[in-house]
Each structure stands twice: as structure tokens, then as C-alpha cells.
C-alpha positions in Angstrom: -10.2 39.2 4.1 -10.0 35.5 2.9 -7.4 35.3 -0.3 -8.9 34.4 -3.2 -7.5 30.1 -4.6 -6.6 29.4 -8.1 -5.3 32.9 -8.4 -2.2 33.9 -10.3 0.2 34.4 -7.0 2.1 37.3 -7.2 5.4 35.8 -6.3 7.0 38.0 -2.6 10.1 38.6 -5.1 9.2 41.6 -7.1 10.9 43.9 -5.2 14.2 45.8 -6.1 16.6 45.5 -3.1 19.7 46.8 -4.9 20.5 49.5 -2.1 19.8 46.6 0.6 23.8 45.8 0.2 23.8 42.0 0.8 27.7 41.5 0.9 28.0 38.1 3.4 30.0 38.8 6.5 31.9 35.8 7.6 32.2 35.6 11.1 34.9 32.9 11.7 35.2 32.2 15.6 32.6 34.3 16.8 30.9 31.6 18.3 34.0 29.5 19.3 33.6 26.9 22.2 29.6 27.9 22.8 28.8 24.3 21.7 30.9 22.1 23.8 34.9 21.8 25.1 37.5 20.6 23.6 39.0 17.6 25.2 42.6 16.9 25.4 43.9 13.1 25.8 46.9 11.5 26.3 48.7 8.3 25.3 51.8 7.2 26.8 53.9 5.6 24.2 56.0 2.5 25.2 59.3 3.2 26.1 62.9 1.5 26.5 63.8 0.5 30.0 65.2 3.6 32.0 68.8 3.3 32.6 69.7 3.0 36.1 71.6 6.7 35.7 68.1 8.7 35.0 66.5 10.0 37.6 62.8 8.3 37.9 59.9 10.2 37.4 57.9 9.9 40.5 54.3 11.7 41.7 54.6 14.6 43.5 51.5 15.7 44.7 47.7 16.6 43.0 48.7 19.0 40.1 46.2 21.8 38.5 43.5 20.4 37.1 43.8 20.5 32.9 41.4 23.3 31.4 38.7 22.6 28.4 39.8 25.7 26.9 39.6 28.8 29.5 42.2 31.0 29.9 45.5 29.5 31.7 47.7 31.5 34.1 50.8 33.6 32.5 51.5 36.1 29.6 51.2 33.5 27.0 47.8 32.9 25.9 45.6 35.6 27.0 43.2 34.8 25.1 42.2 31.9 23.9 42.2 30.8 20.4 39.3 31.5 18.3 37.5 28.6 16.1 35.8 28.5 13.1 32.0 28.7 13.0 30.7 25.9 10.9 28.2 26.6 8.0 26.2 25.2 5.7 23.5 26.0 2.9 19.6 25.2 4.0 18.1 22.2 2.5 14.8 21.6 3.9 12.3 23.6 6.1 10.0 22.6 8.9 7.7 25.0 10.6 5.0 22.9 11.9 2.7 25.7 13.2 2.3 26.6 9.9 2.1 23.1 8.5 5.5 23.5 6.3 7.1 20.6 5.4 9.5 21.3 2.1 12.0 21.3 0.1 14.8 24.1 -0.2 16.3 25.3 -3.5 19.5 27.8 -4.5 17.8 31.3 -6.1 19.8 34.5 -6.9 19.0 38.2 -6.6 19.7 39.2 -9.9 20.1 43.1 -10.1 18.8 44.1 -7.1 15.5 41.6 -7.7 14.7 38.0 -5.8 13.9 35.0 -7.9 10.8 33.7 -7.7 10.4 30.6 -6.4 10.0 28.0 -9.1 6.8 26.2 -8.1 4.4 25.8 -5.2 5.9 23.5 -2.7 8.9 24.6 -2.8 10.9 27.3 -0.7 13.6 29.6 -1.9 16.9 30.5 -0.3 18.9 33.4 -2.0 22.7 33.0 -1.6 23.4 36.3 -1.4 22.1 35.9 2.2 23.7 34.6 5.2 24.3 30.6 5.4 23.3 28.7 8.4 25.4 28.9 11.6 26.8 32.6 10.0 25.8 35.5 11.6 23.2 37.6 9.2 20.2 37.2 7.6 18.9 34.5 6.0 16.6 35.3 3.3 13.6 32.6 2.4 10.7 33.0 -0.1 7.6 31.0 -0.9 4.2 31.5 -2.9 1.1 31.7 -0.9 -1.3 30.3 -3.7 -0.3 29.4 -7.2 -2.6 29.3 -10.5 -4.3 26.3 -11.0 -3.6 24.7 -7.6 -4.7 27.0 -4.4 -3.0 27.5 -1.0 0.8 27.0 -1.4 3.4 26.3 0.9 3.9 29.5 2.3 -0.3 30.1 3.0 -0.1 29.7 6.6 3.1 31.8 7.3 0.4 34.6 7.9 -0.9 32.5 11.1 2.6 32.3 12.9 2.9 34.1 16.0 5.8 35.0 18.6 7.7 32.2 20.0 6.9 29.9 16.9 10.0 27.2 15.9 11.2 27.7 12.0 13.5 25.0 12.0 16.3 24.7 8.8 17.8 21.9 8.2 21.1 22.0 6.8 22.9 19.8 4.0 25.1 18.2 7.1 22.2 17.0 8.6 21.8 19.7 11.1 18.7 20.9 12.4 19.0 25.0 12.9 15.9 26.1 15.2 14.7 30.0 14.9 11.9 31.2 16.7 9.4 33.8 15.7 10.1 37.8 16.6 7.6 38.8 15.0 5.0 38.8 11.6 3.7 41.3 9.8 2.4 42.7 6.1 3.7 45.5 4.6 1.9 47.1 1.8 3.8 46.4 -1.5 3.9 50.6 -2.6 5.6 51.0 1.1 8.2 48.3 0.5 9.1 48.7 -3.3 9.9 52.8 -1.6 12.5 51.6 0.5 10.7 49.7 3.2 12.6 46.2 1.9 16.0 47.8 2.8 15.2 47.3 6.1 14.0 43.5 5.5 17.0 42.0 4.1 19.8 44.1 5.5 22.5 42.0 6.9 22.1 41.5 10.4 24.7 41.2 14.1 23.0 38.3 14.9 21.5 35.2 13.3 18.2 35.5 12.0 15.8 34.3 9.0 13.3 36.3 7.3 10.7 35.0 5.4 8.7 36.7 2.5 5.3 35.5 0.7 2.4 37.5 -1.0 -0.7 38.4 1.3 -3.1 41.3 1.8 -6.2 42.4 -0.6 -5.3 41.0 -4.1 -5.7 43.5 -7.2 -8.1 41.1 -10.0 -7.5 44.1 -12.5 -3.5 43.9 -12.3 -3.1 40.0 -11.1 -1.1 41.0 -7.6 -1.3 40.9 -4.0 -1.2 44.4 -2.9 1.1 43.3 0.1 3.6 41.1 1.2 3.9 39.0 4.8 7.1 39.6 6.2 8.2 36.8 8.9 11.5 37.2 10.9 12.8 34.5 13.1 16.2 34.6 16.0 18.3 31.9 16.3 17.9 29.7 19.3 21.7 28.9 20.3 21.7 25.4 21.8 23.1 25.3 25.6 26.5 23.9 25.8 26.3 20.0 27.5 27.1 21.0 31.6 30.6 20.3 32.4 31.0 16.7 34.0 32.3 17.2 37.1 36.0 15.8 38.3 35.9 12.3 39.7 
């Protein structure tokens, strides 16, 4: 059924999510050396002239070749040291199967209830939800139409399919890719009944969901009777290949 423009959008916020329990859960060094190795160098640092009574160090033979972070022989150092994860809040969106190009701003959930988005081009990120490069759920919003101006920035979400790239970009200039599990609409009675739990629970691995209004709209109350629920994976980068020893 075609939505209805210049209609009042009944913003994918009104929903009470209090029970979802959105506590963020840090995960510092889960991801530790996936995106690269650590390189060690080097310098020798000039030196005084070795007196004739030291013994002169001389090569021996091909020692072990250094390590880029594995685990080294011996009881010290089993495992190897865990790094911090990097994060960083979203600050644009890009989604070009859906022809989303846009801005992201900072909204709360404010007892148990998203903010709505503040106008129609624009795409909310609730900071109660995971940050990028944390493992959890992100949480993104965006009207579908808006009163007085038609099809909005999130009235193609409902044409995304499997396989789809959401990329984030971050405020240090990185670009974090998701790609599409899986879309669908949820009727608005089934969600506001403990269907949204589900939606915006924290996650074990790095994901983005995506809310906007969809379904039949109700002329006699102003609302979408539904909401289309988007949820993307991260797509981890592959490490650069190891160069090999000269």
C-alpha cells in the first residue's frame, strides 16, 4: 500500500523500551590485533669506542625471527596482551541503496522512550546505545515522511534487502560498513507489547538497527500503524597480509 505524502509522520520513537536494559558494555581488547600488527623497530644509539678489554659483540648465526605479536616460547607471556578497541560516536550515514545521504545527531531515551528525530533529513543516534567499533547495538532513527514536505530521509529504508552496505561514518573520519541481515515491519500494538525489547537489546556482536514509521497509516489518529525495523552486522575489515621475510 503506497504511504500517503504531506502526512503528519508518526515519528519510529514512540515506543517505551524501559525493560530493553540499554547499559553499554565496553569491550576493551576484544578485538585486539584483528586490524593489523604491531611493529617493533630499533635504533642503535652511538656509542663510545669499546675498550680493548670488552669482549666484541660478533654474529653468531640467523637468530629467531622477531614476532608481530603471537605468542613467544616460555612461561612468560602466555598470552598476549590485550589492546583497546577504539570508538567513536556516528556522525554521518550513507546507505546508497536506499539513497541516504545525512547527517547524524546526539538523542536520548528519556524514561524508557526514544527521541524523535528533530527534522526530516536528519538521522538520530541514541547514546544509550553502543558507539562505533564497540560491540552492541547501535540504535538509529529517522522519519519516513514529515508534514508539509513528503518522503523523508528514512522513505526508502523499507526497499533495503540482505547484503545491502549501511555505512557510518564516525567523528575520526572512519568509515564503519554494516551490511543488511534482514528488514522487516512490525505492527506498532506488537512492539509497544514487548516486541521492541527484542529490537534494542544489547547485542555479542556489532550491529545497527534502524527504526522508521511504515505500514497502513491511521487518518483518524495521525499514525503509522507499524514500524520498519532494519538490522545491519558489522563487516570487520581483513587484516593487510603479512609481508613476507626478505
Amino acid at each position: 500500500m503506497t504511504r500517503p505524502e504531506h502526512t503528519p509522520s508518526e515519528t519510529p520513537s514512540q515506543v517505551d523500551i524501559g525493560s530493553a536494559g540499554l547499559t553499554r558494555r565496553r569491550a576493551l581488547g576484544l578485538l585486539g590485533g584483528a586490524f593489523g600488527t604491531a611493529a617493533a623497530a630499533r635504533s642503535g644509539l652511538g656509542q663510545e669506542s669499546t675498550p680493548e678489554s670488552t669482549p666484541t659483540i660478533e654474529h653468531t648465526g640467523v637468530g629467531e625471527m622477531p614476532t608481530t605479536g603471537a605468542l613467544r616460547p616460555g612461561p612468560i607471556g602466555q598470552q598476549p596482551p590485550e589492546s583497546a578497541v577504539a570508538t567513536t560516536i556516528p556522525g554521518a550515514i550513507i546507505v546508497d541503496a536506499a539513497g541516504i545521504d545525512a547527517d547524524i545527531e546526539i538523542l536520548n531515551i528519556v524514561d524508557g522512550t526514544m527521541e524523535n528525530p528533530t527534522g526530516p533529513w536528519v538521522v538520530s543516534w541514541y547514546q544509550q546505545s553502543a558507539d562505533l567499533g564497540e560491540i552492541g547495538n547501535i540504535l538509529l532513527a529517522g522519519h519516513v515522511d514529515y508534514w508539509g514536505v513528503g518522503p523523508c530521509v528514512f522513505y526508502n529504508v523499507r526497499d533495503l534487502v540482505e547484503g545491502d552496505e549501511i555505512n557510518l561514518i564516525g567523528e575520526n573520519g572512519e568509515v564503519y560498513t554494516y551490511a543488511v541481515a534482514w528488514n522487516e515491519t512490525f505492527l506498532l500494538d506488537e512492539l509497544i507489547s514487548g516486541g521492541m525489547a527484542d529490537l534494542v537489546a544489547q547485542t555479542d556482536d556489532q550491529v545497527v538497527t534502524m527504526f522508521t514509521c511504515g505500514g497502513e497509516f491511521d487518518y483518524v489518529n495521525g499514525e503509522y500503524l507499524s514500524r520498519t525495523v532494519v538490522r545491519g552486522e558489522r563487516v570487520i575489515p581483513e587484516a593487510p597480509a603479512a609481508t613476507p621475510p626478505a
